[in-house]
C-alpha positions in Angstrom: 2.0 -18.9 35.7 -1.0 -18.8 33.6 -0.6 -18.1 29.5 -2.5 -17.2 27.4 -3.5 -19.6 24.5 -2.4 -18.8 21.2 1.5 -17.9 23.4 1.3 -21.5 24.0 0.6 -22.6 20.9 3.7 -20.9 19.7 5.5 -22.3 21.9 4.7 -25.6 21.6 5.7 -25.3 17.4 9.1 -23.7 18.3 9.9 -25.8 21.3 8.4 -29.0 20.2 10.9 -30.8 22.0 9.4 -29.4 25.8 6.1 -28.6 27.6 5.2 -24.9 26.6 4.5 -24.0 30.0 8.4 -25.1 30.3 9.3 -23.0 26.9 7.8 -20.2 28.5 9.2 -20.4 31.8 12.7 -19.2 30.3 11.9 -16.0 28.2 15.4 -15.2 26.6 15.6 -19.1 25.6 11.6 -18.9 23.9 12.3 -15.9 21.6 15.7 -17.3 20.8 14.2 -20.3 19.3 11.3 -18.2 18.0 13.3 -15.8 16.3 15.3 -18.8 14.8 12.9 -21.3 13.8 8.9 -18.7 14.1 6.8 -18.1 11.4 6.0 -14.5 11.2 2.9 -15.0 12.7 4.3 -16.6 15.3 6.4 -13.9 15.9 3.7 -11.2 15.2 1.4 -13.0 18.2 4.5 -13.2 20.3 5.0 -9.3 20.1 1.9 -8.7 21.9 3.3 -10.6 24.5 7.1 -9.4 24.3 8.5 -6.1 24.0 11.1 -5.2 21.2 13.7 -4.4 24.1 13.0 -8.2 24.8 14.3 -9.4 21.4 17.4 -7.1 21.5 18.2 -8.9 24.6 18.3 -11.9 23.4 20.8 -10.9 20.7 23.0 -8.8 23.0 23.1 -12.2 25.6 22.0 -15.0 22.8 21.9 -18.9 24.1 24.5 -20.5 22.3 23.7 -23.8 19.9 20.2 -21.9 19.2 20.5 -19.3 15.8 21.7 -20.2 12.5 23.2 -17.5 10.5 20.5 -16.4 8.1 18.1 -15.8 11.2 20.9 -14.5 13.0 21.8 -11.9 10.6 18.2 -11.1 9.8 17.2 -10.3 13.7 20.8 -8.1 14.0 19.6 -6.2 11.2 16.1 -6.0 12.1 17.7 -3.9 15.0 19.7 -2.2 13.5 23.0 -3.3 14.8 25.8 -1.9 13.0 28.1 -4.7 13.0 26.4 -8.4 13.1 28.8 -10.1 15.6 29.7 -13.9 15.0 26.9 -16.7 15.8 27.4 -17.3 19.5 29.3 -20.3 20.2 29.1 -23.3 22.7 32.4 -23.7 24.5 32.9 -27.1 25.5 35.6 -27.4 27.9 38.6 -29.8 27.3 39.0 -33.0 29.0 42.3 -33.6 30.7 
């Protein structure tokens, strides 16, 4: 898939650990990190890119290990969630 430029360039701040092209190639997992760890520019250009239904999903399925509470509260309200539910966890399963 082809993106455009400046979508890129976001990606590649927020996900500096990846490719963009990679970043972008898992939408929920992008504007998790975004919303955690974007500028409000970044977040701005991303909009025009993303619908607002897209950054509600993320908060009603949210990748685990990615928010930490300030931007997770922030985003919750932002939408207007009555009740901002705990910070999604990672469950690491026991060893026997």
């Amino acid at each position: 898939m082809i993106y455009p430029t400046e979508i890129l360039a976001v990606a590649k701040r927020v996900l500096w650990f990846e490719e963009p092209e990679e970043a972008l190639s898992n939408p929920r997992r992008f504007l998790a990190y975004l919303m955690t760890y974007g500028a409000w520019e970044e977040v701005l250009n991303a909009k025009r890119y993303f619908a607002d239904r897209d950054f509600q999903a993320v908060l009603e399925e949210p990748p685990a290990g990615v928010f930490d509470i300030r931007s997770w509260t922030y985003w919750n309200r932002v939408y207007q969630r009555d009740v901002v539910p705990p910070l999604p966890e990672r469950n690491i399963p026991e060893q026997n």
